[in-house]
N, CA, C and O atoms as a GROMACS GRO file, in nm:
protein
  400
    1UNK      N    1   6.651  12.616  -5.541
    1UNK     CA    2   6.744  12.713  -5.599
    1UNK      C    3   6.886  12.668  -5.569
    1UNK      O    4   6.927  12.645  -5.455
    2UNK      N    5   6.948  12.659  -5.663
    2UNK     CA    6   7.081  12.637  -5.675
    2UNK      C    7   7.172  12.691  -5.601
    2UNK      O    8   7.142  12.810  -5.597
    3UNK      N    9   7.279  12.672  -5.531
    3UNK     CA   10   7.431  12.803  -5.448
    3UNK      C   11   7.487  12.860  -5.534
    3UNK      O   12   7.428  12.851  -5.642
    4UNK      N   13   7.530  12.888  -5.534
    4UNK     CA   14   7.662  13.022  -5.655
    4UNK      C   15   7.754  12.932  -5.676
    4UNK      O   16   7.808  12.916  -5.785
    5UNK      N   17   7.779  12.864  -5.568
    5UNK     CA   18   7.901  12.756  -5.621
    5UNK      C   19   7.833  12.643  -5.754
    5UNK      O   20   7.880  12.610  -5.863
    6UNK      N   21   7.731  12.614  -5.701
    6UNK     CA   22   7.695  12.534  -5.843
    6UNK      C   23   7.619  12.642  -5.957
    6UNK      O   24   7.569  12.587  -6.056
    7UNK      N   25   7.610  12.768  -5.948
    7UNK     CA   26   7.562  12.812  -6.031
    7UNK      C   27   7.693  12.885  -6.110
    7UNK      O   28   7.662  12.940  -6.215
    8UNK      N   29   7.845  12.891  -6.068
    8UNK     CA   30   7.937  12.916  -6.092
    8UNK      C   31   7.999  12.806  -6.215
    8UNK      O   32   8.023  12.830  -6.333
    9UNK      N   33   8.017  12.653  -6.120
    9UNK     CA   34   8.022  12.564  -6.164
    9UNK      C   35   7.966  12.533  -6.323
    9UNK      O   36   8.052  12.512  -6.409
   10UNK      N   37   7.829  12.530  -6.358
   10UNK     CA   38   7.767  12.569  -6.437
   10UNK      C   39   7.784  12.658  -6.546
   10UNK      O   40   7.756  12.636  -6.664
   11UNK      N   41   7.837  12.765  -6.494
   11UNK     CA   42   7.915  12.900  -6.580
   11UNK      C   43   8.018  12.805  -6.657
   11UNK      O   44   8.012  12.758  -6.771
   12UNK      N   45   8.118  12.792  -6.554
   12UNK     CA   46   8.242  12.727  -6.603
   12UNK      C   47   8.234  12.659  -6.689
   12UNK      O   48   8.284  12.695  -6.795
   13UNK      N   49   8.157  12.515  -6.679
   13UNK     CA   50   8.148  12.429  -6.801
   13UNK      C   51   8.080  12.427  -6.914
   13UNK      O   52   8.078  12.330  -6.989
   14UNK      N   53   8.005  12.559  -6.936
   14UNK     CA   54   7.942  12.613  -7.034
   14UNK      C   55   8.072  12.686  -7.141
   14UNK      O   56   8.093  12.667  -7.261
   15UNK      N   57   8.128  12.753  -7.062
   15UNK     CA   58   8.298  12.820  -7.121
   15UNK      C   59   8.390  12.721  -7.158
   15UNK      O   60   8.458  12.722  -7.260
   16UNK      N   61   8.388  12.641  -7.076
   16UNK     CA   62   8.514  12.536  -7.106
   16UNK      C   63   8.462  12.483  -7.256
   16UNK      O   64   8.542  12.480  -7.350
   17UNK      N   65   8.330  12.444  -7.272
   17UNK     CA   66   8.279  12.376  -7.358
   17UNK      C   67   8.271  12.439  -7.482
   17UNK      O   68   8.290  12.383  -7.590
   18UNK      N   69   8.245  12.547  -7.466
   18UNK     CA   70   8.236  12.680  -7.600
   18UNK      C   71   8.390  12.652  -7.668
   18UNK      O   72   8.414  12.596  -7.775
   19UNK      N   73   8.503  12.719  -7.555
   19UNK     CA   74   8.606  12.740  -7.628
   19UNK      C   75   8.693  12.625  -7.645
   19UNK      O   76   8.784  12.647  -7.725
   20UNK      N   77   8.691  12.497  -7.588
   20UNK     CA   78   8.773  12.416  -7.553
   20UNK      C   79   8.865  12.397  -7.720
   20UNK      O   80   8.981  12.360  -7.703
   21UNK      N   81   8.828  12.417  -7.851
   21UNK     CA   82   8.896  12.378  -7.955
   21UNK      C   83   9.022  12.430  -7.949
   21UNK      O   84   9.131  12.376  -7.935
   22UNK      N   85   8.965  12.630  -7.974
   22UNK     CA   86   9.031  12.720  -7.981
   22UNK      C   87   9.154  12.694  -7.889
   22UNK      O   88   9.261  12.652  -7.932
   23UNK      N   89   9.130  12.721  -7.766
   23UNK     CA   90   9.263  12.648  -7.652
   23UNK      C   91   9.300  12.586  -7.671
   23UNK      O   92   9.405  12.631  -7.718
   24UNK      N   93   9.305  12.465  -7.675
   24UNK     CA   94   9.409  12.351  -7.718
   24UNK      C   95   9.473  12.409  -7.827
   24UNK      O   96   9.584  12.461  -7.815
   25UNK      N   97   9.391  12.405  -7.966
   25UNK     CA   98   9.476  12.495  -8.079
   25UNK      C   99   9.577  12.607  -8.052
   25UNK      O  100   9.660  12.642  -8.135
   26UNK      N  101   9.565  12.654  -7.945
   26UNK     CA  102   9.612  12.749  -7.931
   26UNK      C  103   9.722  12.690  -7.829
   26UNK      O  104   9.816  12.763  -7.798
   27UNK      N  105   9.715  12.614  -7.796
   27UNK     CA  106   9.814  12.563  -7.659
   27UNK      C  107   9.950  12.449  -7.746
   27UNK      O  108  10.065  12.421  -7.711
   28UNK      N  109   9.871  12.411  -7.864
   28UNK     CA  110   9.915  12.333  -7.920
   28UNK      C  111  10.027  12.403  -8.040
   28UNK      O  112  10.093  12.336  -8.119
   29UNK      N  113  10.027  12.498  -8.032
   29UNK     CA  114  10.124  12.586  -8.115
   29UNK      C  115  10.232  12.631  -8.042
   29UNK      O  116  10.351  12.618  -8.071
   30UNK      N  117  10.157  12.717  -7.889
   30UNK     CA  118  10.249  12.752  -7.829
   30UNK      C  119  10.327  12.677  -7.731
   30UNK      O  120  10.412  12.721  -7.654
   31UNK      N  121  10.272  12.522  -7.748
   31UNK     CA  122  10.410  12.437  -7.683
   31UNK      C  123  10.496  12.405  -7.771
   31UNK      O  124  10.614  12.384  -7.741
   32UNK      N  125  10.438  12.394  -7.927
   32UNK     CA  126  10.529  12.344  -7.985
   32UNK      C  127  10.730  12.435  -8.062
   32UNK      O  128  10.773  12.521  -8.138
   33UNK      N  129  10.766  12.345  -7.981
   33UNK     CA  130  10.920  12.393  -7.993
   33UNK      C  131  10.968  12.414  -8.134
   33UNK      O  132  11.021  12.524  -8.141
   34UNK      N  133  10.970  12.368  -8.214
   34UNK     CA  134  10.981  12.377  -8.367
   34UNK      C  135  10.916  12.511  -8.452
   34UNK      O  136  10.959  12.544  -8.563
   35UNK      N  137  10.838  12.561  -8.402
   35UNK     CA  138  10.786  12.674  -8.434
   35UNK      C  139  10.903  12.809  -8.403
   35UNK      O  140  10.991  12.802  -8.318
   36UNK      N  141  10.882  12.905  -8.477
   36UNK     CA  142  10.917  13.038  -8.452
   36UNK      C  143  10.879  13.070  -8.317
   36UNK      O  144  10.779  13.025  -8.261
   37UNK      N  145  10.998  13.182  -8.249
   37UNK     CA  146  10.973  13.205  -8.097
   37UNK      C  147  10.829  13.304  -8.178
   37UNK      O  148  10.721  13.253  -8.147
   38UNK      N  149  10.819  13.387  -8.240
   38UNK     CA  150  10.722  13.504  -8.250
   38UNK      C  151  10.569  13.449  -8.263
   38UNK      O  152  10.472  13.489  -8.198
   39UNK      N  153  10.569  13.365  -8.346
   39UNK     CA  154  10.401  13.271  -8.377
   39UNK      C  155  10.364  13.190  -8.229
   39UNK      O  156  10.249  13.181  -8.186
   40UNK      N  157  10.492  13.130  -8.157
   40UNK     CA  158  10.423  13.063  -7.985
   40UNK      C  159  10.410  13.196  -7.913
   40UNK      O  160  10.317  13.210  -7.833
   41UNK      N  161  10.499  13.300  -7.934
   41UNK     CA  162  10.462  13.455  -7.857
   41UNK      C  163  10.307  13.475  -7.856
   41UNK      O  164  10.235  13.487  -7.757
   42UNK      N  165  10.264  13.477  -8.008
   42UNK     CA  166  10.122  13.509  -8.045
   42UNK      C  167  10.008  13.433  -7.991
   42UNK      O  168   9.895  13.460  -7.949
   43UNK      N  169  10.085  13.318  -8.011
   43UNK     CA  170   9.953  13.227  -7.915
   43UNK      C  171   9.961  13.189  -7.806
   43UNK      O  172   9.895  13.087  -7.786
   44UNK      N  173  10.044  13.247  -7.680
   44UNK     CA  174  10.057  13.201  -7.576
   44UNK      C  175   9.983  13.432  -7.518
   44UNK      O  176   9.939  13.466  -7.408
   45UNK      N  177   9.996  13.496  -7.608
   45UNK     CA  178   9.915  13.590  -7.568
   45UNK      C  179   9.772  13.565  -7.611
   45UNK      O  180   9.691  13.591  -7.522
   46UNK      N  181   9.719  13.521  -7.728
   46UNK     CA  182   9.595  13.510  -7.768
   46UNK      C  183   9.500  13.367  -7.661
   46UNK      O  184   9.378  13.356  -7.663
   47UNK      N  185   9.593  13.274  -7.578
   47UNK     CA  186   9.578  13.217  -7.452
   47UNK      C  187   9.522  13.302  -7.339
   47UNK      O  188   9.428  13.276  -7.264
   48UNK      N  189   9.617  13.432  -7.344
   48UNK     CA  190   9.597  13.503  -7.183
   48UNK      C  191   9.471  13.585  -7.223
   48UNK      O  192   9.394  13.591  -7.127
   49UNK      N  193   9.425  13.650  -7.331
   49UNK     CA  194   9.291  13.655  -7.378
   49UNK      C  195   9.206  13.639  -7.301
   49UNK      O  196   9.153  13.722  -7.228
   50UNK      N  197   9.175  13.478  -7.316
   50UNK     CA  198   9.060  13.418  -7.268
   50UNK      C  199   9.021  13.429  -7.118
   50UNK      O  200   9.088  13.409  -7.016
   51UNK      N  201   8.909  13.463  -7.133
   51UNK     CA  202   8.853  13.461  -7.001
   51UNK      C  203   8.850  13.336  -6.879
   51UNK      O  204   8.855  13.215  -6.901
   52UNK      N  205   8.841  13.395  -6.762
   52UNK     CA  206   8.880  13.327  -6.659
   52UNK      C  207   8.787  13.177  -6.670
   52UNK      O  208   8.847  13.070  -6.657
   53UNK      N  209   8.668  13.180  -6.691
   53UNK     CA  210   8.562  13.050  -6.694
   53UNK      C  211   8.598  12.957  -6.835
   53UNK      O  212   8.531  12.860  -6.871
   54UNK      N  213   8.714  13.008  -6.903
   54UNK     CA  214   8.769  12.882  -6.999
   54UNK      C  215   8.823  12.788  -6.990
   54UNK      O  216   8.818  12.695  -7.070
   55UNK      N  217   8.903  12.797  -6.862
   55UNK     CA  218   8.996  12.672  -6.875
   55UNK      C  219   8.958  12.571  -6.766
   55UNK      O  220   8.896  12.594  -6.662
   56UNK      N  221   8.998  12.474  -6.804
   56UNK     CA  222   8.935  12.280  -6.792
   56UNK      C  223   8.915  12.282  -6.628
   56UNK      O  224   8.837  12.216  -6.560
   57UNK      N  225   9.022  12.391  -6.586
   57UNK     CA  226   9.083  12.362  -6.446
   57UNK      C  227   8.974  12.434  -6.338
   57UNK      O  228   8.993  12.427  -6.217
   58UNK      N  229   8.867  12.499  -6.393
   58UNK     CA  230   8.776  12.590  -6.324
   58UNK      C  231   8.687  12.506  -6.264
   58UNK      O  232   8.634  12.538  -6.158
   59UNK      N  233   8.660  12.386  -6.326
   59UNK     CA  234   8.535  12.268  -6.373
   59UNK      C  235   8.569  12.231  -6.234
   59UNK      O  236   8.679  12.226  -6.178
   60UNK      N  237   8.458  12.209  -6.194
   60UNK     CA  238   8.514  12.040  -6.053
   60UNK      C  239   8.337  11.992  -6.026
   60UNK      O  240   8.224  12.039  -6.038
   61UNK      N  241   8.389  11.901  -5.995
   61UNK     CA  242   8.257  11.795  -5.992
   61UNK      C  243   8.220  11.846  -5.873
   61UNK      O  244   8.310  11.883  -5.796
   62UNK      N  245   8.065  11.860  -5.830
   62UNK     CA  246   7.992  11.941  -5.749
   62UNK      C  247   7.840  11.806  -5.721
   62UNK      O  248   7.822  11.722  -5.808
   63UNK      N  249   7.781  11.808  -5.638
   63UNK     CA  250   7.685  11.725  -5.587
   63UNK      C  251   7.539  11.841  -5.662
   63UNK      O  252   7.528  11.955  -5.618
   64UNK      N  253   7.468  11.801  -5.745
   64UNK     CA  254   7.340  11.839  -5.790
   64UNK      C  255   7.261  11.902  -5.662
   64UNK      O  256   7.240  12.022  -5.648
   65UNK      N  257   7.231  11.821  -5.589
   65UNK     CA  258   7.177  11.806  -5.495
   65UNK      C  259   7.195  11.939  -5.407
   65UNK      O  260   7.104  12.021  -5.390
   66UNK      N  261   7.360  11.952  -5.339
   66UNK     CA  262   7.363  12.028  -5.256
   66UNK      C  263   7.425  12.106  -5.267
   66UNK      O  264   7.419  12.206  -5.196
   67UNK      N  265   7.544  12.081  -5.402
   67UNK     CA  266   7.619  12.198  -5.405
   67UNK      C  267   7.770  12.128  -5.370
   67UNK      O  268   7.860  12.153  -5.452
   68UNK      N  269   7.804  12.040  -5.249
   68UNK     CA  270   7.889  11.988  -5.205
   68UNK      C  271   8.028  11.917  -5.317
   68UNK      O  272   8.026  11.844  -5.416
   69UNK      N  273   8.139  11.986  -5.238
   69UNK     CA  274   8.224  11.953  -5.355
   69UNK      C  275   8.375  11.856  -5.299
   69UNK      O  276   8.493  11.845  -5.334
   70UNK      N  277   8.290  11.802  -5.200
   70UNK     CA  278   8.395  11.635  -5.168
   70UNK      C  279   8.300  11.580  -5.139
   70UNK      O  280   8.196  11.615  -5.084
   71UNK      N  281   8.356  11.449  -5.196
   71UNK     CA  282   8.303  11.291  -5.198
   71UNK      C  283   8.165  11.324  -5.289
   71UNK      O  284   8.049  11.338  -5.250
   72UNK      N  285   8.224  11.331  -5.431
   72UNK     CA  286   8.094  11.336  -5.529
   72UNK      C  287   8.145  11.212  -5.591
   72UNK      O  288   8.265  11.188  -5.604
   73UNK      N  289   8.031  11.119  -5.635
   73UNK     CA  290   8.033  10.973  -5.715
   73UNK      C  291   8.010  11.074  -5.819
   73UNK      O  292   7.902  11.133  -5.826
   74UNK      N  293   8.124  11.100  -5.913
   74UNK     CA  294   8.076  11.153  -6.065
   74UNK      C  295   7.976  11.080  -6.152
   74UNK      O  296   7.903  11.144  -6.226
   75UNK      N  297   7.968  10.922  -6.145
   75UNK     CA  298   7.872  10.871  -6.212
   75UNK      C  299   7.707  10.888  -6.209
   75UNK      O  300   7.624  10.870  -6.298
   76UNK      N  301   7.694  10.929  -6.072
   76UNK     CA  302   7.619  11.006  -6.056
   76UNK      C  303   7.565  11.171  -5.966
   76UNK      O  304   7.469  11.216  -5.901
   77UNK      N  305   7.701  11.214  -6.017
   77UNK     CA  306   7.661  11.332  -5.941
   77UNK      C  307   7.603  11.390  -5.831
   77UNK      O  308   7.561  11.504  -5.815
   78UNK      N  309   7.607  11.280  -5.744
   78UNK     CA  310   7.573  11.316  -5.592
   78UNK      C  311   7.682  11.303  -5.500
   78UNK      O  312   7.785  11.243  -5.530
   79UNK      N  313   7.660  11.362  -5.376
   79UNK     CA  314   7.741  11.326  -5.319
   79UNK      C  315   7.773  11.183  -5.160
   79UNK      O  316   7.663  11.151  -5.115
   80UNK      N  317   7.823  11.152  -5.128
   80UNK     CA  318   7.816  11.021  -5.123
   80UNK      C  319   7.727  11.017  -5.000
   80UNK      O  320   7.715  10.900  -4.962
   81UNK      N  321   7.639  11.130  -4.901
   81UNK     CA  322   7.499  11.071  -4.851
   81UNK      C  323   7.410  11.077  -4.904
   81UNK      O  324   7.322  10.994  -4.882
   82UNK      N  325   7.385  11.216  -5.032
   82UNK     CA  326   7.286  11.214  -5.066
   82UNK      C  327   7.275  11.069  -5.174
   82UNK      O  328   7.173  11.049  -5.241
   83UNK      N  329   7.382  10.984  -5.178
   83UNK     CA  330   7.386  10.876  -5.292
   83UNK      C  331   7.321  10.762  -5.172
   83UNK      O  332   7.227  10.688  -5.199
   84UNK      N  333   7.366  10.763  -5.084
   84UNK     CA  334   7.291  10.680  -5.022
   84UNK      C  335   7.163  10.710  -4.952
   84UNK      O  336   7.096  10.614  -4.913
   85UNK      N  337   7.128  10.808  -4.935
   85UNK     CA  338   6.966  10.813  -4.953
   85UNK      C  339   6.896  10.777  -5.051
   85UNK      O  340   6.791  10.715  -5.037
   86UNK      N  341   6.948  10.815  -5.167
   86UNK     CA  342   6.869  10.791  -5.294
   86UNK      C  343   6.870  10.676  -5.282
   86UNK      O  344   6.752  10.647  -5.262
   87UNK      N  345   6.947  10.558  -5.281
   87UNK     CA  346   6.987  10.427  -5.300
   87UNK      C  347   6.938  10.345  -5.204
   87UNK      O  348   6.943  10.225  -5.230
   88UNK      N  349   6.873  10.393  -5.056
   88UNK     CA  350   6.811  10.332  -4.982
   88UNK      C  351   6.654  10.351  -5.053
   88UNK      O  352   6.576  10.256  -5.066
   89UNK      N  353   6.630  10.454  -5.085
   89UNK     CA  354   6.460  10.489  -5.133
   89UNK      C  355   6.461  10.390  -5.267
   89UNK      O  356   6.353  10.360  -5.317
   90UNK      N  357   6.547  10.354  -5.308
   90UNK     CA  358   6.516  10.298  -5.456
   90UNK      C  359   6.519  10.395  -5.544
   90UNK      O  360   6.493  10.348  -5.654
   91UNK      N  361   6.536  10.498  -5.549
   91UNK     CA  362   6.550  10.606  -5.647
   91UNK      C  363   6.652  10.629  -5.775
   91UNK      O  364   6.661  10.720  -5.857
   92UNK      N  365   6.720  10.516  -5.756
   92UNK     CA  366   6.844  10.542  -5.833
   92UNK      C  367   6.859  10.395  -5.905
   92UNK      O  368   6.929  10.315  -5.842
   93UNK      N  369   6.802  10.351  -6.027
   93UNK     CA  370   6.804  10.250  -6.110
   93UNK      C  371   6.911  10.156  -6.110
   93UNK      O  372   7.010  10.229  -6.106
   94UNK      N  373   6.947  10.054  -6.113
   94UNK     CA  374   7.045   9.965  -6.116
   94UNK      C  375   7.137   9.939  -5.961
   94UNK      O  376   7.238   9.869  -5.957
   95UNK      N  377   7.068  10.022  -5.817
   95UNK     CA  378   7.197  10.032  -5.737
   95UNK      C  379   7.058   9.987  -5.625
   95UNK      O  380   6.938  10.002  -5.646
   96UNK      N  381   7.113   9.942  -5.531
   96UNK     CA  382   7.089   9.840  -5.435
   96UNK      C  383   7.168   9.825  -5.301
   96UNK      O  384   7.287   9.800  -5.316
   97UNK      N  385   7.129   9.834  -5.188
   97UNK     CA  386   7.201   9.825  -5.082
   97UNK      C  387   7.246   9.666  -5.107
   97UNK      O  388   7.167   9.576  -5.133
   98UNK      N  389   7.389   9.652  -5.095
   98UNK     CA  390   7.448   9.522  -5.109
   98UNK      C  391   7.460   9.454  -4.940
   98UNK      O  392   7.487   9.529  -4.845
   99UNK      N  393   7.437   9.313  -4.921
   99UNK     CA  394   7.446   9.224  -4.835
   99UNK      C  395   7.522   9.115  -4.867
   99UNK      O  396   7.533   9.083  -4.985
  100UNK      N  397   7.580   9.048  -4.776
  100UNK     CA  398   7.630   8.952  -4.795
  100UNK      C  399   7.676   8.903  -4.630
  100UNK      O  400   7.736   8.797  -4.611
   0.00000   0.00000   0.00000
């Protein structure tokens, strides 16, 4: 069973992913300076709208495994003991304890 932090996590990038068009579109009006102050008014409120699990900034890379949210290898989503456990068992395709 998953922590709340990764079951949060989860939330988040389900939202980010839904609305991500709309936001930008919407971010993309209300930065732009050339526009009427009243139309960036409209979309910098139709911004505050959106719910808290929309924006990009909620997201953070989290370890599958444990939940842990420093020292995650994003490439593979662990975090960097549980990457080297996996990687001592052979569990993890292409990666290899290196010698030299």
């Amino acid at each position: 069973m998953p922590c709340a932090r990764v079951i949060r996590d989860i939330k988040a990038r389900k939202g980010v992913g839904a609305n991500e068009i709309a936001r930008r579109a919407y971010l993309m009006v209300a930065r732009n300076q050339t526009l009427p102050t009243q139309v960036r008014l409209h979309a910098q409120m139709q911004l505050n709208t959106f719910g808290r699990y929309t924006r990009p900034t909620t997201v953070n890379n989290r370890c599958h495994e444990t939940g842990r949210g420093r020292g995650v290898i994003s490439e593979f989503g662990l975090s960097r003991f549980q990457f080297r456990i996996k990687a001592l068992r052979g569990e993890l395709p292409g990666v290899h304890k290196a010698s030299w």
